[in-house]
ZAMARGU-4260 file (C-alpha; in steps of 0.2 Angstrom, whole numbers, plus 5000, padded with zeros to 4 digits):
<rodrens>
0) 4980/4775/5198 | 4979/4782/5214 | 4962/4795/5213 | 4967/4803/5229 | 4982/4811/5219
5) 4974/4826/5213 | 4972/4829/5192 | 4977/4844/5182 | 4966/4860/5180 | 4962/4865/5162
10) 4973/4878/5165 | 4990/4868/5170 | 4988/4855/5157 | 4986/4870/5143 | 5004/4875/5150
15) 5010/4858/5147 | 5005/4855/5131 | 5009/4871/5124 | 5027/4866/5133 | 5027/4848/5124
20) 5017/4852/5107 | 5019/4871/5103 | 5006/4883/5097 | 4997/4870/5085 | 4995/4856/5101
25) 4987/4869/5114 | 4977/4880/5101 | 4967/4863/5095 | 4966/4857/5113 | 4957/4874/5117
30) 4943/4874/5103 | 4942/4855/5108 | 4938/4862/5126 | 4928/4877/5118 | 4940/4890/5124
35) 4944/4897/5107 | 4947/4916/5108 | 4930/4928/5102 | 4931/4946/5094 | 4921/4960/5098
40) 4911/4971/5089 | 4915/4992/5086 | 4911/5008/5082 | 4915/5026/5086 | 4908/5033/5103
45) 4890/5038/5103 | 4892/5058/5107 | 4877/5069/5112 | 4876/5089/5109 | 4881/5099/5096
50) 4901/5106/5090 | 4893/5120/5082 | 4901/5136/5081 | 4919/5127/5085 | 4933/5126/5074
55) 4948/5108/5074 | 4961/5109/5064 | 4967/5093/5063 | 4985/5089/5056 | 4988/5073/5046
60) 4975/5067/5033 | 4980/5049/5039 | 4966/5035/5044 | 4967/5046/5062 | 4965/5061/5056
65) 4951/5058/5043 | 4941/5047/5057 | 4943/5061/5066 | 4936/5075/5053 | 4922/5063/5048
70) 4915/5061/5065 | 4918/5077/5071 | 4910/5082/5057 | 4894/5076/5061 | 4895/5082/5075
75) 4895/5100/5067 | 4912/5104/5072 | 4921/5115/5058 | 4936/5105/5053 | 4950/5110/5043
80) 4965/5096/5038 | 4981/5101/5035 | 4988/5088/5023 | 5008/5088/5018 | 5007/5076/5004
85) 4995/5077/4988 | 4984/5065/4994 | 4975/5056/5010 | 4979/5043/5018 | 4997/5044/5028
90) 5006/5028/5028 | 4990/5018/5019 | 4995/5020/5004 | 4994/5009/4988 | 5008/5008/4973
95) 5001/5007/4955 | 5005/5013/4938 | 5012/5032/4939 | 5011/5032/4958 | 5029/5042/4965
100) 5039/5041/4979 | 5056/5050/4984 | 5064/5044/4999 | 5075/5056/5008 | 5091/5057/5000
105) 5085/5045/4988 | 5079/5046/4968 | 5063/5047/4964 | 5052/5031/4958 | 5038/5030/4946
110) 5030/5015/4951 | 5029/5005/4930 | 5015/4992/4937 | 5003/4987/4921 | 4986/4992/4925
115) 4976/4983/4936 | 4989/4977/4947 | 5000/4984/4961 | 5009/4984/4981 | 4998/4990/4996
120) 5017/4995/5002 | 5010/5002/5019 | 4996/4992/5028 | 4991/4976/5015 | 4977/4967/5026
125) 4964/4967/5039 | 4962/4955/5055 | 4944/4950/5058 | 4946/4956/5076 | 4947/4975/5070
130) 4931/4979/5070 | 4935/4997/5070 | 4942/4995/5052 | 4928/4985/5045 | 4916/4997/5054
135) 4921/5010/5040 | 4923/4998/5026 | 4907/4993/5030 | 4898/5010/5031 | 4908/5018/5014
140) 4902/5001/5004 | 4921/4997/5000 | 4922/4980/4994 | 4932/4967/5001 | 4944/4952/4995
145) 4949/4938/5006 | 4968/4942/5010 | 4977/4923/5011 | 4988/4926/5027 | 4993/4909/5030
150) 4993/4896/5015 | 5000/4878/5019 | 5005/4876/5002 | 5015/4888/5002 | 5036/4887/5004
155) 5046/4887/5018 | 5064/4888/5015 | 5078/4887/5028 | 5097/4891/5021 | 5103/4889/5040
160) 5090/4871/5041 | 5102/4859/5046 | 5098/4844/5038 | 5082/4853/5028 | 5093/4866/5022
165) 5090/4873/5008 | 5074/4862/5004 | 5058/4869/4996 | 5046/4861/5009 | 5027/4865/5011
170) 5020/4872/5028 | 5006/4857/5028 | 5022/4845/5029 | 5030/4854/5044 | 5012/4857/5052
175) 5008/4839/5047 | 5025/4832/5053 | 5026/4843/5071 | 5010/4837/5078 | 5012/4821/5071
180) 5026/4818/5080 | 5024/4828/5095 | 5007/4819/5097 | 5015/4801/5097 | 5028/4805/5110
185) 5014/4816/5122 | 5001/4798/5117 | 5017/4785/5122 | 5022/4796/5139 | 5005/4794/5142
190) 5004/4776/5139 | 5018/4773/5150 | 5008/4778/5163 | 5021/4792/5166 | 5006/4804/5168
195) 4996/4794/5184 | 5001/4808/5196 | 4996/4821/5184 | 4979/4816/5177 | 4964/4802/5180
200) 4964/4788/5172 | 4946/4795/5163 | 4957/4812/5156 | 4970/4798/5150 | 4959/4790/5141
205) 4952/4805/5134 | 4966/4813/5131 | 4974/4797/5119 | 4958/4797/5110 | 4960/4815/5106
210) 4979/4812/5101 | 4976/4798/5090 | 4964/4810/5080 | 4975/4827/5082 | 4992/4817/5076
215) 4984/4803/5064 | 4992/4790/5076 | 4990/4772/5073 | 4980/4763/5088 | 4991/4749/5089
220) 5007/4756/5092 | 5003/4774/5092 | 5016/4778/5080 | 5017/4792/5068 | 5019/4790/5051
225) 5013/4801/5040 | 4995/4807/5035 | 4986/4812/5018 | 4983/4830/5025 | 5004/4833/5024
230) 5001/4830/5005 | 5005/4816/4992 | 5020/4811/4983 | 5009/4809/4968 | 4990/4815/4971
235) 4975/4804/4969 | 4968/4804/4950 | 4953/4796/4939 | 4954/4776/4936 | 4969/4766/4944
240) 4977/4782/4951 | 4973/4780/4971 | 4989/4791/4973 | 5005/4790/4984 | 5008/4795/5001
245) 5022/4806/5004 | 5036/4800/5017 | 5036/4811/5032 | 5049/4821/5037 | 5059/4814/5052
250) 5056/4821/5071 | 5077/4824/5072 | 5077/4834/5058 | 5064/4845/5060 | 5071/4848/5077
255) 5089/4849/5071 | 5083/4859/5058 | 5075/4874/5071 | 5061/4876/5057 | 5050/4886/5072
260) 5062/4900/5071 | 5050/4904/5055 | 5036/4894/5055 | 5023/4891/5067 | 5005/4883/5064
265) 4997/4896/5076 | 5001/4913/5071 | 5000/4926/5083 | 4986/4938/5088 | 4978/4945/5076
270) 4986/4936/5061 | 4972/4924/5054 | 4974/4911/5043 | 4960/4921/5035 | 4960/4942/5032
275) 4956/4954/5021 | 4961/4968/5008 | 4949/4981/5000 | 4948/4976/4981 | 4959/4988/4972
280) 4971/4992/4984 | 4971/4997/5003 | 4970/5018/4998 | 4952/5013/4994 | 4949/5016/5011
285) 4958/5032/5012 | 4952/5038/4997 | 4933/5034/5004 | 4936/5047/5018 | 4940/5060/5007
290) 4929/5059/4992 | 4916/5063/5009 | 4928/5075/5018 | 4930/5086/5000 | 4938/5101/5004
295) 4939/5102/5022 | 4956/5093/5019 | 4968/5104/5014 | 4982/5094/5003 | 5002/5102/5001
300) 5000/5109/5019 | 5015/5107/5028 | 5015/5110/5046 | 5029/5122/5052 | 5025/5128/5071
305) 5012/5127/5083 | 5006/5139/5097 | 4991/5142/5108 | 4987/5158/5117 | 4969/5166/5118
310) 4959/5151/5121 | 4965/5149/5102 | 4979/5136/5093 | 4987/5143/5080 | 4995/5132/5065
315) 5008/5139/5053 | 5010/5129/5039 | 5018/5129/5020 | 5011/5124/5005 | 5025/5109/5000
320) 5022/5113/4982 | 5022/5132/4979 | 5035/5135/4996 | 5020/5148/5001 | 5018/5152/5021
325) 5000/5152/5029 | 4990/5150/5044 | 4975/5145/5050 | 4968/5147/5069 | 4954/5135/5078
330) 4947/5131/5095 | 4957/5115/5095 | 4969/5106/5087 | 4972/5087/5085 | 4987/5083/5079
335) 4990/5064/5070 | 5007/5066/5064 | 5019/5052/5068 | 5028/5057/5084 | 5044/5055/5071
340) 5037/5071/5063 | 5031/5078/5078 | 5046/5080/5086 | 5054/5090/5068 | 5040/5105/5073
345) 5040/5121/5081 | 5028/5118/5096 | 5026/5130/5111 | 5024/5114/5121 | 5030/5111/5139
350) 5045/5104/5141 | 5039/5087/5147 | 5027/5086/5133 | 5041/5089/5122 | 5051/5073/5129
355) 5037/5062/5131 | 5033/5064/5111 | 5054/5061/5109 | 5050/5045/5121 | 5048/5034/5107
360) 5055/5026/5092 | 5050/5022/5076 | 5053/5005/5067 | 5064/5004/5051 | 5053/4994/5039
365) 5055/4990/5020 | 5043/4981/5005 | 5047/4978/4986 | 5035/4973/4976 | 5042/4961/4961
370) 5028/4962/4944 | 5031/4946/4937 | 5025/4943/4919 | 5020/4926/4923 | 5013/4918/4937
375) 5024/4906/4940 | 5021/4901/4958 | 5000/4896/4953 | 5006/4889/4935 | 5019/4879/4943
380) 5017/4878/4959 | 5001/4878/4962 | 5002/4891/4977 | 4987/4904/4978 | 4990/4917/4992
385) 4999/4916/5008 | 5016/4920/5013 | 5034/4912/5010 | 5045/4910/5025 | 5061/4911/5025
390) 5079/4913/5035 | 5086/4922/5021 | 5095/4938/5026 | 5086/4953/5022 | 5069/4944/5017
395) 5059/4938/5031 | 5044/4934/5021 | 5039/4933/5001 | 5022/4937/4998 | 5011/4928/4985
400) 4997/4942/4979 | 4980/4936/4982 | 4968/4943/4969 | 4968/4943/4951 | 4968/4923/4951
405) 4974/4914/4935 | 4978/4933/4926 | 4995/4932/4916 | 5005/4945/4928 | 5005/4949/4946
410) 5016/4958/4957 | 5026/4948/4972 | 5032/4956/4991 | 5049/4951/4988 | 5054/4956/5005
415) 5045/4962/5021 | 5058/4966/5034 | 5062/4976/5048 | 5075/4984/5059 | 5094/4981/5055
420) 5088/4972/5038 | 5077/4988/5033 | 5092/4999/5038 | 5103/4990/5028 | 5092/4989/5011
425) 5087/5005/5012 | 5106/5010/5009 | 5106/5003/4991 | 5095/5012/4976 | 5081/5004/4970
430) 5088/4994/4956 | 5101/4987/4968 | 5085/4981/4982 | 5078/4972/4967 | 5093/4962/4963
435) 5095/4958/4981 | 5075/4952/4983 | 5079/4943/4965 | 5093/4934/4970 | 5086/4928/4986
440) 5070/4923/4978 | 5077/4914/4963 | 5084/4901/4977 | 5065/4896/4979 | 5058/4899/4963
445) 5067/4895/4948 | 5057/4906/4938 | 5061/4921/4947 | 5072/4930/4937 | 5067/4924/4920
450) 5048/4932/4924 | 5053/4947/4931 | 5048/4964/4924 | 5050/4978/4934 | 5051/4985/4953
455) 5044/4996/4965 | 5053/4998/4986 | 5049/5009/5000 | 5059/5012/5015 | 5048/5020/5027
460) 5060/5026/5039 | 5067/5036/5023 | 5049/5044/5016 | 5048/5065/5024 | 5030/5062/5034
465) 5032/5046/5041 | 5051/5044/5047 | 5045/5026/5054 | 5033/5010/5049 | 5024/5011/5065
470) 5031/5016/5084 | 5038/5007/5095 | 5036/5008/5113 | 5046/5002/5128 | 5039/4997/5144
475) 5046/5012/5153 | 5041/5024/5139 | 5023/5016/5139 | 5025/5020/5159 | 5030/5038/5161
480) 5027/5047/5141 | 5011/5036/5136 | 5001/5044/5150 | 5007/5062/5144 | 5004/5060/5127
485) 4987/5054/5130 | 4982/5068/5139 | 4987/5082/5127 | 4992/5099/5130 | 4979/5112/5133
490) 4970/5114/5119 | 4981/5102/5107 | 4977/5085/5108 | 4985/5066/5100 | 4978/5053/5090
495) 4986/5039/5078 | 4992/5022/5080 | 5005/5028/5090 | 4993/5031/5104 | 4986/5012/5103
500) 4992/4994/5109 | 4987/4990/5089 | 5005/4999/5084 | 5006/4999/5066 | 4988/4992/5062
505) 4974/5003/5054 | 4964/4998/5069 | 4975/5008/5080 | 4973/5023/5072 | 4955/5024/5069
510) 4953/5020/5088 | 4965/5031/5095 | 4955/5045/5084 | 4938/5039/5091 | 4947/5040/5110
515) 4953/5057/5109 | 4938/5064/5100 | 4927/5059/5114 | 4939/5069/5126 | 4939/5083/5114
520) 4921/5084/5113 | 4922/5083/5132 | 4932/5099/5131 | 4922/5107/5121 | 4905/5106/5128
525) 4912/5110/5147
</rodrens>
């Protein structure tokens, strides 16, 4: 090789193998190079002097706004939450025996679950990387479960596959498979010298060494074909039982069969292989707040209008229960609703506040949860945990529960989906959203139907407080109404996950909370 040629950065070659060999390829060629990405550690802002003597009301009793009242509260700062619903938490809710819901316009469920089990239907896990989360799971001793986010034995299953359509076929085999292949046509381009002009002969060698190991490629010929970590046909035993390899699935017709329009052996920031769920149920987190909050959050409050005069706000709400008017008056207000709410208020704000909060849309998102009399995907599949992928219409993802391993029952995600597939489902009555997750997930599992018990859906962009799953912003929105909404309005401020780069994630709230009471408390003490 001609050394005057000059080799490849780190940096080049990570964009060529993440060109040739995907996710899996350039995320194993980092932690090989120790460039693996690291978390950070937090907590809410360490705040001097006192809030004594000063009044927040605080609307919303979600993660935001019960961050916000516990911190400010030790602070000293009198705080008073105005909650619409009968219970804290917002959209972090959890669905078990006797738990309600009416959509708007819809009838009202009574979720059947038998004891023990149910369906986090709002946010269901927790990324390592979200500190800020396991900051207060930490501090109010809520125990944690791991949360299977990726299991390689569980299903992918393609209707629109090409030549794998319609096949059950385990995550390991693609992940196995891909790299497999990927690795040996990377290992023979580079065997071909075809790579001289690109890198020394030293990072050739290097680098066909590490293939060898990443693909399972035989030295001679570097050929895939096959490895033990895709599974067996039939596994290893006691005595004369070495098992049997299983036959790999060909290069043409995982291409052919555009399997990385669902599956991908990287998953993308934060989603681990590896999370977790509060044991119980994800309103344990909630419901830690409040049992500490007590009566400073007032439940069946319903904010109706919102004015500011006198160095005072002033909130006018109804008690959603009774229909009786009230109001309360503080120093300040921080407001959590969901911008979706927001905008359905009588504020006295200016009139490019008022478009700002407008300035963004909120995601259509549905979940069903499917109780199952028999666990049928650990009895018969031998799946614990994780997620199956799918192209199915309407589906997106099946989630397999994980807790309340080798029980009898357990309840199934049937569906997690989004935009014009939550729209669409959201149209039919509950009965007719469990036939449709039935029917797509009897294609999978053939105990599906047979198992079944009983049902429980939510269409968030249908349930009165929330009117969204999580906001959506655009690049221009972000640009000219982020900046706004950030800032507040005289004495009213903004916090929730809407007022993050974590939309939709606990994490976003809690730290949007922590942001905007640190400029409060700035206010305040000026």
């Amino acid at each position: 090789m001609n050394r005057s040629k000059p080799s490849l950065t780190r940096r080049q070659f990570l964009y060529r193998a993440a060109a040739v060999g995907g996710s899996a390829l350039l995320l194993n060629t980092m932690n090989a190079w120790g460039m693996g990405i690291a978390s950070r550690a937090s907590a809410p802002p360490a705040l001097g002097g006192s809030g004594k003597g000063k009044k927040v009301v605080i609307l919303g009793a979600g993660l935001a706004g019960l961050t916000a009242a516990y911190e400010l509260g030790k602070l000293g700062y009198q705080c008073e939450v105005l909650e619409a619903r009968g219970f804290a938490g917002g959209r972090c809710q959890t669905a078990r025996k006797g738990f309600r819901l009416q959509e708007l316009g819809g009838e009202e469920q009574v979720c059947r679950y038998d004891e023990g089990h149910y369906l986090n239907h709002g946010p269901w896990r927790i990324p390592l990387d979200h500190q800020s989360t396991l900051y207060y799971t930490r501090l109010f001793n809520v125990p944690l479960e791991v949360m299977v986010n990726d299991n390689d034995h569980a299903y992918v299953y393609l209707e629109d596959g090409g030549p794998l359509s319609r096949r059950r076929l385990r995550g390991a085999e693609i992940k196995a498979d891909m790299r497999g292949h990927v690795a040996e046509l990377l290992a023979k381009t580079v065997r071909g010298r075809q790579l001289d002009t690109q890198l020394s002969a030293d990072d050739q060698a290097m680098l066909l060494d590490y293939l060898a190991h990443e693909g399972a490629l035989s030295t001679s010929d570097l050929k895939y074909r096959g490895r033990n970590g895709r599974g067996y046909a039939v596994n290893p035993g006691a005595g004369l039982k070495p098992g049997t390899p299983s036959d790999p699935l060909a290069f043409n017709e995982l291409l052919a069969s555009k399997v990385g329009k669902v599956y991908s052996a990287v998953q993308e920031f934060p989603m681990h292989a590896t999370m977790f769920q509060p044991v119980g149920g994800m309103d344990q987190i909630p419901r830690a707040f409040a049992r500490r909050l007590g009566k400073a959050v007032r439940y069946h409050a319903e904010v109706q209008r919102i004015r500011q005069a006198g160095g005072k706000v002033t909130v006018d709400y109804k008690d959603s229960a009774s229909g009786r008017l009230s109001s309360t008056s503080a120093d300040y207000c921080l407001c959590t609703l969901p911008l979706s709410v927001l905008r359905t208020i009588d504020t006295d704000f200016s009139n490019a506040f008022k478009d700002a909060v407008k300035a963004v849309s909120y995601a259509p998102v549905g979940k069903i949860g499917l109780q199952m009399g028999r666990r049928f995907w650990e009895e018969d599949d031998n799946i614990y945990g994780g997620h199956v992928l799918t192209d199915m219409k309407g589906i997106n993802v099946i989630s397999l529960p994980s807790g309340n391993w080798q029980q009898k029952k357990g309840v199934v995600l049937g569906y997690y989906h989004y935009a014009l597939d939550a729209i669409e489902a959201s149209a039919l009555n509950p009965a007719e959203r469990a036939e449709f997750a039935l029917a797509a997930g009897q294609k999978i599992f053939p105990a599906y139907r047979s198992t079944y018990e009983n049902a429980f859906s939510v269409a968030w962009h249908r349930v009165q407080y929330n009117l969204g799953g999580w906001a959506e912003w655009s690049e221009a929105a972000r640009e000219r109404a982020y900046p706004l909404l950030l800032e507040g309005q005289d004495r009213v401020l903004l916090a929730g996950e809407h007022l993050s780069y974590l939309t939709g994630w606990q994490a976003g709230a809690i730290e949007s909370a922590w942001q905007q009471i640190e400029q409060l408390h700035k206010r305040a003490s000026a």
